[in-house]
Phi, psi and omega in degrees: 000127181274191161215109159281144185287150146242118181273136169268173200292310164325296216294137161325156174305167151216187185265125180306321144334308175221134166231152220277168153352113152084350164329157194261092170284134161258146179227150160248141209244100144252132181277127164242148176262168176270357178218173184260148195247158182245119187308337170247050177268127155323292198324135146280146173261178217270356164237050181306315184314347204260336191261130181304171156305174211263343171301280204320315158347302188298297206286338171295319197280312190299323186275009183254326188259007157260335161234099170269008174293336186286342203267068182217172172258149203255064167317110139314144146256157146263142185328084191193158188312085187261171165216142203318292192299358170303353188248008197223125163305141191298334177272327172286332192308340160295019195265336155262017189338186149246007147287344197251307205050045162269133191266204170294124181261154168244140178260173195259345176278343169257067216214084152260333189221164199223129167285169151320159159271055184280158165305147215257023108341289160267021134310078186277162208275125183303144197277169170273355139304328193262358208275307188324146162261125171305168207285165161298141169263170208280146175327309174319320200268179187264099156328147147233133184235155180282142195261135180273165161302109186301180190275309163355309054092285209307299176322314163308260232268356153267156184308157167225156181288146180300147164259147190232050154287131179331291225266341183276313187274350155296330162292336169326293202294327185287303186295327195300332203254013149289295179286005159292297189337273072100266174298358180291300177311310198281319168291323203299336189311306188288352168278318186280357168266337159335279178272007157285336199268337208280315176308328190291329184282115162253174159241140193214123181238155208208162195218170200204123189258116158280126159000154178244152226216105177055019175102345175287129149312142148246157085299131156258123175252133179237158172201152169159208224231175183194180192204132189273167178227157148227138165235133166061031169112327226255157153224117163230163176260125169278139155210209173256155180277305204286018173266323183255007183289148151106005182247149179267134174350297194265023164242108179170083167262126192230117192260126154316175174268327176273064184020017200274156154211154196248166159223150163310143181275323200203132177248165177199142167213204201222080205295334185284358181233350187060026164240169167213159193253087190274111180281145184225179187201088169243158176258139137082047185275184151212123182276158191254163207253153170263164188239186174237106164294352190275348207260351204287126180252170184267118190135310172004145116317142196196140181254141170237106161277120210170182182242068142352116155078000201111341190264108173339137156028053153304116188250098184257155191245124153211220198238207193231116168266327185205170184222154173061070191232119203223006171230033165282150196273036184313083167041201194288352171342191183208032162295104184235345167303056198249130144218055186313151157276149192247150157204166180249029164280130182309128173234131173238155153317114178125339210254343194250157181141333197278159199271135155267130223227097148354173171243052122235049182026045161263137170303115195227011188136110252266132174271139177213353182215181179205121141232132230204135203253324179284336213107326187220164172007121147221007186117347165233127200259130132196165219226135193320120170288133165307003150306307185290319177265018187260346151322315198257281178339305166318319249236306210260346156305324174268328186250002186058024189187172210240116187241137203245153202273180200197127195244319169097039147238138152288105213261183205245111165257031163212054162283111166285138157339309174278336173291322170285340182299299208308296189293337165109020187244145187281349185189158175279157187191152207057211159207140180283141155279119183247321183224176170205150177277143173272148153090355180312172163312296191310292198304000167298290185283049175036032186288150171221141203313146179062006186303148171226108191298114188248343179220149171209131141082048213010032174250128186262135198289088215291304179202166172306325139324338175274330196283333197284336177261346157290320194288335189262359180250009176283159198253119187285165204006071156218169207245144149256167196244112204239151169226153181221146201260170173177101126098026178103035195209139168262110138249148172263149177234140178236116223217135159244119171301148163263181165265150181306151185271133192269000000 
């Protein structure tokens, strides 16, 4: 049985030698014999085993010599160089030269027996005679050859030049202004939080007199951005304590979005989180609506609003990059309260204090820090979630000061992979209990040196940085609800907060 490469008729021209990367070889499996046998003989032959019944036989022999494209087996190769004539005698092979590009004629008289589909198992495997192509056949017989495309054809399956006709670039112009449409809907969503937030967005500039020093006046100028709020009837402005610190009620100038300025009747801040809160007394305020920074995911859309530089109710677009950055270095501060949001909406010197805003134009957090090797922008922004901060707003508005809750532990700010090993946890998680204060809360509720705290207030306890902002942002003498891991075991605990110690 011989086996021939078939190129099929479809395929690009190729070189009979190499053939590319990952290819399909078809092969057709026709026997030629050395004399010719007549199709209608009883005798078997030595490869009957090899031959359908003698109907099926027929109707196989009649579709190979009208389509002999069907009658083939699909072979895989692996990614690699295979070349043709390793199936070809070395003396027959110019018969696929690429000077010819002819592709193989078959005559139909060395066409007698069509094997079984038997598993290429029960196949043998061919000797190198039979490898050999038979000779050309005499003019008389009907070659089967791959067929050109008719020329009709043709025209249709080459590329044609773009056209660049009135009428043609007019359909152009007709699909662009569907998808510009398309985006268009889509920027308005970002015009209307625009002009819902821009009445709420102030700009507030402030001057800080220092002591004089050897006979010199100092004065310091600050600038930045604030957001109205209404509590209880009242309207105040959120900004940062470092936009106002250190200044009196009539150095604190705050320009309205219709250009009027105000001064605060009373300020109050917050030195461990860096916000402060300025009460005010205007006709014709509009308060900005608040959002829930806990709902916020990372991908989120987010607007950042404010006066950069000095330039008013300045607008930048970007996502939510990260959430919960709690070890930032904010210059010489007293920031130790951190659970930022990180985003890439441009924050310039000038935005803090200013609001970051949802695309439902909800307040979802105060821009307050940038990191930045230049000073200015490089993409990463970030602003207080509006949770934390309407907790510390509430707080110094009902009480003029911030009263933080006092759990009475030290935690271990080097719990380790091996320390969690140590401990029966498959990984870190929580915070370790490193001390504990007598008469503390904790020491009250029996907590013990190596206890590792996994849930406070039903929030699960991320690092130690995370439990120091929960215990200081819980509301004091009320009882929480604490769960603890301790020696292979979960206890729940019910802890009544003290007020922090002064």
């Amino acid at each position: 049985m011989h086996i021939l490469t078939f190129i099929p008729t479809h395929m690009k021209s190729m070189n009979h030698r190499t053939i590319k990367n990952n290819y399909t070889r078809y092969f057709c499996f026709l026997p030629f014999l050395s004399k010719k046998t007549d199709i209608s003989t009883k005798q078997k032959s030595p490869d009957a085993v090899f031959l359908l019944p003698k109907l099926k036989y027929l109707l196989i022999l009649l579709l190979c010599n009208i389509y002999p494209t069907i009658i083939f087996a699909q072979i895989e190769y692996p990614s690699e160089i295979h070349p043709i004539k390793n199936h070809l005698s070395q003396t027959d092979s110019t018969s696929f030269s690429s000077e010819t590009a002819h592709p193989a004629k078959f005559s139909s008289e060395n066409i007698s027996k069509i094997p079984s589909p038997f598993s290429s198992e029960d196949i043998p495997s061919p000797t190198s005679e039979e490898l050999s192509i038979p000779e050309k056949s005499s003019s008389e017989d009907t070659p089967i050859i791959a067929q050109a495309q008719p020329k009709e054809k043709v025209a249709s399956l080459l590329d044609k030049p773009t056209s660049t006709s009135a009428q043609e670039r007019d359909k152009l112009l007709q699909e662009l202004q569907q998808h510009v449409a398309i985006l268009e809907a889509q920027s308005n969503v970002l015009k209307l939080v625009a002009k819902i937030i821009a009445p709420s967005v102030v700009h507030i500039e402030s001057i800080t007199k220092i002591p004089p020093i050897r006979g010199s006046n100092t004065t310091i100028e600050e600038a930045g951005s604030g957001v109205i709020i209404l509590r209880d009837d009242e309207y105040y402005i959120i900004t940062n304590r470092h936009v106002i610190r250190g200044a009196k009620m009539k150095d604190i100038k705050i320009k309205l979005h219709d250009n009027r300025i105000i001064h605060p009747i009373s300020s109050w801040h917050d030195s461990e989180t860096d916000i402060a809160v300025l009460k005010v007394n205007a006709p014709d305020l509009l308060a900005a609506k608040i959002g829930n920074s806990n709902s916020l995911e990372i991908g989120d859309f987010v607007l950042a609003v404010g006066s950069p530089f000095g330039l008013n109710h300045s607008v930048t677009f970007g996502i939510i990059s990260a959430k919960s950055r709690r070890s930032l270095e904010i210059g010489n501060s007293t920031v130790r309260l951190q659970d930022f949001l990180q985003t890439d909406a441009a924050i310039n010197p000038g935005n803090s204090g200013g609001p970051l805003v949802n695309l439902h134009a909800e307040v979802v957090g105060i821009n307050t820090a940038i990191a930045s090797s230049s000073g200015g922008n490089e993409g990463i922004g970030f602003s207080i979630p509006i949770r934390m901060v309407m907790l510390i707003v509430d707080q110094l508005i009902k009480y003029g000061e911030v009263r933080r809750a006092y759990l009475g532990i030290t935690l271990d700010g080097n719990f380790t992979q091996e320390k969690a090993l140590a401990a029966g946890l498959p990984h870190v998680q929580g915070a370790r209990v490193a001390e504990i204060q007598p008469g503390s809360p904790a020491a009250k509720a029996n907590f013990s040196v190596g206890d590792i705290i996994l849930y406070f207030n039903h929030v699960k306890v991320e690092d130690d940085k995370h439990l120091y902002n929960l215990v200081n942002l819980a509301e004091s003498h009320k009882a929480v609800p604490v769960s603890v891991y301790r020696d292979g075991e979960i206890y729940n605990i019910s802890i009544i907060l003290q007020d922090k110690r002064r």
